[in-house]
N, C-alpha and C positions, 0 to 999 in steps of 0.2 A: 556625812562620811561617805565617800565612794566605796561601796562594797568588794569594788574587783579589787581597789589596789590595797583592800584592809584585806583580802581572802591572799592574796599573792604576796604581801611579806609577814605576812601572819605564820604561812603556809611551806612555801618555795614555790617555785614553779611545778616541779615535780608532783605537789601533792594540792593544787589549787581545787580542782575539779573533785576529790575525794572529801575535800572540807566546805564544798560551795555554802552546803547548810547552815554551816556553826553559827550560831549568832554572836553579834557582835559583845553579848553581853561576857561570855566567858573568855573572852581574850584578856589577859591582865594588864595593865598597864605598867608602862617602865619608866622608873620612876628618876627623874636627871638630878643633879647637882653638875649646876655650869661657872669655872672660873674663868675671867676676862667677858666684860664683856664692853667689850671695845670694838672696831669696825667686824673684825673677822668673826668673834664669840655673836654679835649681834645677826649676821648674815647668819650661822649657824643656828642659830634660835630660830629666825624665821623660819629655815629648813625645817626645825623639828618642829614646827608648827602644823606643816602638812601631813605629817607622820599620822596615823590616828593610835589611840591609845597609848600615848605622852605626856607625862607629866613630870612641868619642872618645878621641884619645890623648893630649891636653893640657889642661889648666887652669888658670888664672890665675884668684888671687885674694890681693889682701893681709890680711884676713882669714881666719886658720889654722883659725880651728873652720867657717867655709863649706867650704875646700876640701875638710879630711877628710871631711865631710860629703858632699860630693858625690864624690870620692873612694871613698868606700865605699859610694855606691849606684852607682855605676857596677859596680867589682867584682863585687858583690852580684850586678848586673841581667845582666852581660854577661858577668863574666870576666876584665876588664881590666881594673887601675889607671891608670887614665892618670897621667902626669907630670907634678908639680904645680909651680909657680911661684911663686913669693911673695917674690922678695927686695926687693921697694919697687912704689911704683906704675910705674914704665917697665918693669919687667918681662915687662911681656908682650908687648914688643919680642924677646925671647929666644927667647920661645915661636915669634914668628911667623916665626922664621926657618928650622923645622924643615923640610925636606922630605918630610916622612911626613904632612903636612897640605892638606889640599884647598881648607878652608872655614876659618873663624872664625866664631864666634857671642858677639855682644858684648852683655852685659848688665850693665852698669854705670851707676852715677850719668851725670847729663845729661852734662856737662863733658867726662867722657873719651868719649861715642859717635863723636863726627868723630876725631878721632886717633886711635885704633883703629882706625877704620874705612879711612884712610887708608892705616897701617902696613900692614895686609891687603893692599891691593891694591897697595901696593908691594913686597910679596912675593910678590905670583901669587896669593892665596888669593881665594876669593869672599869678600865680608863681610853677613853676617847681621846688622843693627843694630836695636834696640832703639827702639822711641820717645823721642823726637824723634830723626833722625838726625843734628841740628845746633841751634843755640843762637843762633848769629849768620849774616847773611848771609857773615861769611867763611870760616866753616864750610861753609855750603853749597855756596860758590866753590869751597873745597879739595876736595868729593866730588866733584862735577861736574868741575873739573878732574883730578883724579888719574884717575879712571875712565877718561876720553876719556884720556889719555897713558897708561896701563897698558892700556888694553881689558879690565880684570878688572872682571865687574858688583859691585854692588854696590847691595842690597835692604833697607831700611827694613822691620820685621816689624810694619806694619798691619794686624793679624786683623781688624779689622772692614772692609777689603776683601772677606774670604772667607767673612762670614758667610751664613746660607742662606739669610735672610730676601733681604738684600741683593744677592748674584749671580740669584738671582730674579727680582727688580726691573729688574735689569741687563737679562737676556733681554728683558720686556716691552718695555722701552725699548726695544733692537733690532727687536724686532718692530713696533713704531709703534705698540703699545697706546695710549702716552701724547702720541703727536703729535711736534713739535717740541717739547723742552726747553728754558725757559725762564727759570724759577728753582728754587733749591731752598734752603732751612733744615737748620741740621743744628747738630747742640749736645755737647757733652760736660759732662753734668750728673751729677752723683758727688759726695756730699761727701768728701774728704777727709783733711779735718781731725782726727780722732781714730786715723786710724790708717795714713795714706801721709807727711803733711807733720812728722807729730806722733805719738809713741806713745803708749799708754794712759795713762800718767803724766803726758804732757804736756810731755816732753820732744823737744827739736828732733831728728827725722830731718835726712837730707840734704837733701832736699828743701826744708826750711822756711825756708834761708837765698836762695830766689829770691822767697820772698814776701813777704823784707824788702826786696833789691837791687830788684826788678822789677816792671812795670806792664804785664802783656802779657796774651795770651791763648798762655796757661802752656804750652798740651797739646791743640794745633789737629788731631793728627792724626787722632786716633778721629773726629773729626765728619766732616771732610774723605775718609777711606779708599775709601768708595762712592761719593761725589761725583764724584770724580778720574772715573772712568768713566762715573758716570753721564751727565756731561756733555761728556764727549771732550775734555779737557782735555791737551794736548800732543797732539793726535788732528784740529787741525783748529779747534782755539781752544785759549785760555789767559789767563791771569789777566793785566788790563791795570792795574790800582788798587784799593786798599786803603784805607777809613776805619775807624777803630776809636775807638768810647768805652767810659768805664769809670765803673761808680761807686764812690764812696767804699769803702775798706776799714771797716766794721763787725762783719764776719762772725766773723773770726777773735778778736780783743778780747772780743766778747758770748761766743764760748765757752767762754773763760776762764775768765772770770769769773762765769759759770753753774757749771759745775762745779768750779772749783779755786777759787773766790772771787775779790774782786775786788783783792785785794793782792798776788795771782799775776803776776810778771811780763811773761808774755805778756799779760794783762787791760786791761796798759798802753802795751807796746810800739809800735810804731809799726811798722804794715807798709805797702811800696808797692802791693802789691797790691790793686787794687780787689774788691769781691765777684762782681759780672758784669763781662763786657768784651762788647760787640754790635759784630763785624767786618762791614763791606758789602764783598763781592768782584763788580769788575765784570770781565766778561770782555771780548775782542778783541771779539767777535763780540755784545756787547751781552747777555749774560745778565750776571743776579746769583746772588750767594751769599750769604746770611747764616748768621753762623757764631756761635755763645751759647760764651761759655767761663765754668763755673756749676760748682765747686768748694769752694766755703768755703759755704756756707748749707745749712742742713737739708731735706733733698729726699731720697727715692729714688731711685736711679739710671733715668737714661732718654739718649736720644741724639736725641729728636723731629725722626729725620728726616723730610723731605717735599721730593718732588720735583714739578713742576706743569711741565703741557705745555700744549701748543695742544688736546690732547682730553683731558685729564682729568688726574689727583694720583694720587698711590699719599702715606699719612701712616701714618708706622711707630707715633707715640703710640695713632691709633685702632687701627691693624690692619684699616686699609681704605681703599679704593680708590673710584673715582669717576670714570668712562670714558664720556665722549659716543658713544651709539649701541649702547650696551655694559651696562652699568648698567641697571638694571630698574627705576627710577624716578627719574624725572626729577631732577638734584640734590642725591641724596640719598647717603649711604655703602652702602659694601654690603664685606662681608666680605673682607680680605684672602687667607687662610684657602686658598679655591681655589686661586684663582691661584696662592696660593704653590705647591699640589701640582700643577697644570698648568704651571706655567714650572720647574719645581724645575731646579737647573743640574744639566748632568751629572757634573760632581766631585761634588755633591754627594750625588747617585744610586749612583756608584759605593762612594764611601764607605760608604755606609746600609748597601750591599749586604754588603761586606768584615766590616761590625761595628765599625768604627774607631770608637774615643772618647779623647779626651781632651778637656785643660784649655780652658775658655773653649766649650764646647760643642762642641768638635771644628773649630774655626775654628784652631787655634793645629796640631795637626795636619795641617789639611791645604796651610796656609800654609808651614808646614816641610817637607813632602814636596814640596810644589813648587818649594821654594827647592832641596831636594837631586838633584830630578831634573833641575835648570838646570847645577848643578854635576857629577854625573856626565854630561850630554848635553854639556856646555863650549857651553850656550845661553845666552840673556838670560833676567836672574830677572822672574819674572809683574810684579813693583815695579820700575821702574828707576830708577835716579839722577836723573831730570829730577822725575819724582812725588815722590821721596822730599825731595828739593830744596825744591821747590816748599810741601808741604806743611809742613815744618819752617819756613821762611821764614816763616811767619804768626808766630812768634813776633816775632822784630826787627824787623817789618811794622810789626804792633800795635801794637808799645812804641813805636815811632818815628811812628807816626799819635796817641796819646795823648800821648804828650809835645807835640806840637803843637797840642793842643787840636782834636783828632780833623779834621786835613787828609788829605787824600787822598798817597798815598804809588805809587808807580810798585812793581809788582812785575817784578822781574828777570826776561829771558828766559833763562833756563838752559838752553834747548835751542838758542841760540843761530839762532834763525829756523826749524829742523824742525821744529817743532810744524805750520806752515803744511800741510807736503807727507806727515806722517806717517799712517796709516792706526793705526784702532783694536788691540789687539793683546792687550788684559786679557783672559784669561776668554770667548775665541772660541769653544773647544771643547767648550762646553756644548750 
């Protein structure tokens, strides 16, 4: 076990040096029950592999060659089998009733994240939820409501909250680098089609049946994850209305039929799915948000955030920044780059220091140590139910603004009026 990086999310940063001594005997362990464990649950298992003082002693999966699979890298990794679950999909109703469980970590198809997630906190456990944490706005009622009547938190696993770039950004904005905040873009652009919604053959995953039913912006939450902060959203504003357009589905039909020919079923199919969907989010307090959901067409992966103040932009596409007073010519870009090593957060300094790596550049690790040091502290996870809410809701937003022929649509106050009197709370201790 690496001592710094078991002292620093044992601890906080704040308090590393005050606990250097503790041994590692009296840190408790946190004790997981994980469902799914299919590509994403698997990558996350490895993650909490590096954790120290983890133990996972359950699994769920209806799928028998995932579980042994994970199954036997646990053993392998730790020592322990955990005990598997499989006898249908409510199954992991069984599992959550153990008392040897602290947490759930949920990784499964869209559909079951709110229900799991529920189960969890009606057994006492924290729930670690997977992207999107909800599908419909009555999903997001039921997190929001269970939470507040159980008092068990309950965290959406947004990594691109805790990316290095981005809690960087964060700082600045604290610091009034960028002024008052005023708008920001943010996009989740990723094709795909060939190997998330569809597999190489060209056959339907699970995924592929939302882009026949559904006309949304699919997978709001990566774009949204730094936003939430950056703009102090449930902090003193929040989201007042939602328009959404979408164009024509093309994208998916043209791939078809490019690579399988055009007699290929899919070549013909009819999806609801548009290619782009462009969300306007206005807030309480008069900022916007524009949000690209850019999925199905041929691109590189990018997320072009850009935030814009009363004294200058930070633009994640360029990797540069633009600060009245600040900035060495007049208007002009100038390197991200600095800054980023002059604001670096302090998780992220402390990690550097320890050697920590993992999946997603070390964003998915330090996301998960956070979430477990909420759960062994019996504190609020860094994500709460009101963000996690919130952000999932762009889905049934969207769809419900496009079905209208992109009218403006009222977003829910899930904090039920705290957002007004709540103080910022993400990512202070940097």
């Amino acid at each position: 076990m690496d001592i710094r990086r078991r002292e620093f999310f044992s601890t906080g940063t704040s308090a590393v040096l005050a606990t250097a001594a503790s041994p590692a005997a009296t840190v408790r362990p946190v004790r997981f029950g994980v469902v799914g464990a299919g590509n994403r649950g698997t990558a996350l298992i490895r993650t909490l592999l590096h954790i120290p003082n983890i133990e996972v002693r359950a699994l769920c999966d209806i799928e028998e060659k995932n579980l042994v699979r994970a199954q036997n890298l646990l053993e392998k990794a730790a020592g322990r089998r955990p005990e598997g679950y499989q006898r249908g999909p409510d199954d992991y109703r069984r599992m959550m009733t153990r008392e040897d469980l602290d947490a759930v970590l949920i990784a499964t198809p869209w559909h079951w994240h709110t229900p799991m997630a529920v189960e969890a906190m009606k057994c006492g456990k924290y729930a670690a939820v997977e992207v999107p944490a909800a599908i419909t706005l009555e999903q997001c009622w039921d997190l929001v409501n269970t939470c507040q009547q159980t008092k068990v938190p309950c965290m959406m696993l947004e990594n691109w909250s805790f990316r290095r770039d981005n809690l960087a950004v964060l700082r600045m904005i604290r610091e009034g680098l960028l002024g008052e905040i005023v708008h920001c873009h943010c996009a989740h652009s990723h094709n795909c089609i060939d190997h998330w919604f569809f597999d190489a053959d060209g056959n339907d995953r699970w995924g592929a049946e939302y882009l026949v039913k559904r006309n949304a912006d699919q997978y709001p939450t990566h774009s949204l994850g730094p936003v939430i902060s950056w703009m102090d959203i449930h902090c003193g504003d929040a989201f007042a209305w939602v328009t959404s357009t979408a164009t024509e589905s093309r994208a998916i039909n043209a791939y078809f039929a490019r690579k399988f020919g055009p007699e290929h079923p899919n070549a013909r199919r009819k999806f609801a799915q548009g290619d782009i969907v462009t969300s306007v989010v206005r807030t309480h307090r008069g900022k916007t948000i524009v949000i690209n959901y850019d999925m199905q067409l041929p691109r590189p992966y990018d997320n072009r955030w850009m935030v814009q103040g009363t004294l200058g932009l930070y633009d994640e596409d360029k990797a540069a920044v633009y600060l009245t007073g600040r900035s060495l010519k007049y208007q002009q870009w100038e390197s991200f780059d600095p800054y980023q090593r002059r604001y670096e957060h302090g998780w992220w300094k402390a990690m550097r220091e320890a050697g920590s790596a993992a999946e997603h550049g070390g964003t998915d690790y330090l996301e998960l140590s956070l979430f477990v040091e909420a759960v062994r502290g019996k504190t609020q996870t860094p994500i709460d139910v009101y963000d996690s809410a919130i952000m999932s809701a762009m889905i049934p937003l969207s769809e419900e603004s496009i079905r209208r022929s992109s009218a403006p649509i009222a977003c829910p106050d899930f904090t039920r009026g705290q957002w007004r009197e709540k103080k910022p709370s993400f990512a202070l201790d940097g």
